[in-house]
TORPA-4810 file (N, C-alpha, C, O; in nm, 3 decimals):
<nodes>
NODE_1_0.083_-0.118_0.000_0.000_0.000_0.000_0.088_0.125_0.000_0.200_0.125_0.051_X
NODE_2_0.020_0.258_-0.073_0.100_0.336_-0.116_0.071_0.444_0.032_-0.026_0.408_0.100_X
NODE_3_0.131_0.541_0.071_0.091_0.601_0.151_0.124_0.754_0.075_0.225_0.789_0.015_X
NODE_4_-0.007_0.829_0.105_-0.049_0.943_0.001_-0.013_1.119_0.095_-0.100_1.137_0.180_X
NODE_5_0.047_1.186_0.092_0.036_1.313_0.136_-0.044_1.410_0.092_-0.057_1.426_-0.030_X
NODE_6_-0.092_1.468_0.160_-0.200_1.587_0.156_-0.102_1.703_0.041_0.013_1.742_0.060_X
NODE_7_-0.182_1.732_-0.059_-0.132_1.805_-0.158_-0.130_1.957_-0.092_-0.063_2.046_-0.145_X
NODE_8_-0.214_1.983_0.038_-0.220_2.101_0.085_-0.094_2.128_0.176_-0.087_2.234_0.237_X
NODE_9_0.004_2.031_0.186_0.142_2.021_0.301_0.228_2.121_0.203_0.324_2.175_0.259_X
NODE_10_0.210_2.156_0.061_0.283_2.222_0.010_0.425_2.188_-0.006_0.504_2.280_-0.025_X
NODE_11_0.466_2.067_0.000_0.580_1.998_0.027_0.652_1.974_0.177_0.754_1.913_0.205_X
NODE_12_0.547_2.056_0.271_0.647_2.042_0.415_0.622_1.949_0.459_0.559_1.860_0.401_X
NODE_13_0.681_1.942_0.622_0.596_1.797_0.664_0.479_1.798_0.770_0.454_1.725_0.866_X
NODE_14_0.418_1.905_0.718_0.310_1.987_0.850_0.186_1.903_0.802_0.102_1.972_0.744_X
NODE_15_0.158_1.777_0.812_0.025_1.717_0.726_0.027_1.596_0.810_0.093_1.569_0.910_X
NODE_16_-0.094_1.505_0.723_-0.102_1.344_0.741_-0.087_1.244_0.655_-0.154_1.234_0.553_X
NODE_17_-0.037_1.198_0.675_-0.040_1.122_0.565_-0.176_0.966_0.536_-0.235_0.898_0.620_X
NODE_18_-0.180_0.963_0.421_-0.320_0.820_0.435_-0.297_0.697_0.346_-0.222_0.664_0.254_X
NODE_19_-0.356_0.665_0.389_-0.295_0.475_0.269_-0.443_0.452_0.266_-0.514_0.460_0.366_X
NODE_20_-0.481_0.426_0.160_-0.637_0.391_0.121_-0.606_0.236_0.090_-0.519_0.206_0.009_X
NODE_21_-0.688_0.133_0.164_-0.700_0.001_0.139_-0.869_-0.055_0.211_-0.932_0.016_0.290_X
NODE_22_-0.885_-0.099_0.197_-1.016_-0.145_0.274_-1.047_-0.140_0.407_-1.150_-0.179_0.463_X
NODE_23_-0.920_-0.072_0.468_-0.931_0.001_0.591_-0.875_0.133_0.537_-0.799_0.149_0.441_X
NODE_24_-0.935_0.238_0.633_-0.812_0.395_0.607_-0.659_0.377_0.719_-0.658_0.362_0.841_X
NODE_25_-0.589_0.381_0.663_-0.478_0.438_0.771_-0.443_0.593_0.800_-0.412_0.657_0.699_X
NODE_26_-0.443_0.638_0.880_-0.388_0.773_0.880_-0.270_0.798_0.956_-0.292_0.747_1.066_X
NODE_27_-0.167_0.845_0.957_-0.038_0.869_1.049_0.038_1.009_1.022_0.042_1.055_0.907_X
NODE_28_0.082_1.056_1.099_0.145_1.221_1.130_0.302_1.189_1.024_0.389_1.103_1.036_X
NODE_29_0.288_1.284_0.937_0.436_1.298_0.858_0.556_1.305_0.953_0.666_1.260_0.920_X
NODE_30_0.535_1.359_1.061_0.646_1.408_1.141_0.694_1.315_1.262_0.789_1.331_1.339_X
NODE_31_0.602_1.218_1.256_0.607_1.118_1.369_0.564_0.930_1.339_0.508_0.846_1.410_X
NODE_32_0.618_0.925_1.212_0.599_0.802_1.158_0.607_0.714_1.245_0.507_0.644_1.261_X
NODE_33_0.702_0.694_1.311_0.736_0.602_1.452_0.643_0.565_1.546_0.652_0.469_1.622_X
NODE_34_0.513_0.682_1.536_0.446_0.675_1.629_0.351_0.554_1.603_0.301_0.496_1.699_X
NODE_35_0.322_0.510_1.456_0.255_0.419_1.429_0.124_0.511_1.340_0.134_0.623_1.291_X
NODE_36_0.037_0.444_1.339_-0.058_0.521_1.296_-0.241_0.461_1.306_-0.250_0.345_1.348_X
NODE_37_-0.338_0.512_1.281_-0.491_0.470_1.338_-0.544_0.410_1.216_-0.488_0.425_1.107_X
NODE_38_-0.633_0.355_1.229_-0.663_0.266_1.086_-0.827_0.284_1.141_-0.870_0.279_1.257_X
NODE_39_-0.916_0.314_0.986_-1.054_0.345_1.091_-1.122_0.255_0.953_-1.065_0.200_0.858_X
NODE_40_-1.247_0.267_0.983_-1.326_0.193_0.838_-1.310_0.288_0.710_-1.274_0.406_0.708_X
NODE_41_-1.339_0.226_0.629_-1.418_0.337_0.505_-1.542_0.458_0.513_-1.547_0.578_0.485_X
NODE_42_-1.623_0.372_0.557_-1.731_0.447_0.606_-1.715_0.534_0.677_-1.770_0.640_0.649_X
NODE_43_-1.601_0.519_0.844_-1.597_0.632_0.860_-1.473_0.756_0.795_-1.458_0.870_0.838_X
NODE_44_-1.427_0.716_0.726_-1.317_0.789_0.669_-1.411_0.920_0.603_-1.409_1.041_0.625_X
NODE_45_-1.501_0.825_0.503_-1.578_0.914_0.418_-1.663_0.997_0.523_-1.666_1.115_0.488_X
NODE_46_-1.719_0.979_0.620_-1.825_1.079_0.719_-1.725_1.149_0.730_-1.717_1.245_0.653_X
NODE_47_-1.618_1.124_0.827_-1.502_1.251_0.886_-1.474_1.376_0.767_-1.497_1.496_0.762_X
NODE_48_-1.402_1.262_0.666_-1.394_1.381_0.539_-1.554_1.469_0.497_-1.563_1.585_0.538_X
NODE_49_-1.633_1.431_0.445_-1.737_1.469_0.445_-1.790_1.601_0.533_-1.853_1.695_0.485_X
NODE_50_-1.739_1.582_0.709_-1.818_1.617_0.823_-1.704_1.740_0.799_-1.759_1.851_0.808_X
NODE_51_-1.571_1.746_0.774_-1.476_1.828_0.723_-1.498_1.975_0.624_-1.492_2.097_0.637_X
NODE_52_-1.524_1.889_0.534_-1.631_1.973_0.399_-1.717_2.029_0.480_-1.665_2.123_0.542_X
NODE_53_-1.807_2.015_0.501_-1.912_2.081_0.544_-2.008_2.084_0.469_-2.110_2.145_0.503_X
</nodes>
């Protein structure tokens, strides 16, 4: 799985990064080590969604 950066980081490392697979992963650019949260699809899409507005 590929892991994707936010096109809005502008190249820094002030973002999250995400791996889209049949789970979401999400993990901090700046703290890879830390591991990272893995949530459903479903809720990936509400959060983003709830984001948008």
């Amino acid at each position: 799985m590929v892991w994707r950066k936010s096109s809005y980081s502008g190249g820094q490392s002030n973002c999250v990064e995400v791996r889209l697979a049949r789970a979401v992963a999400v993990r901090d650019t700046k703290a890879r080590e830390h591991g990272h949260l893995t949530v459903s699809r479903a809720a990936w899409v509400a959060a983003v969604s709830a984001l948008r507005g």
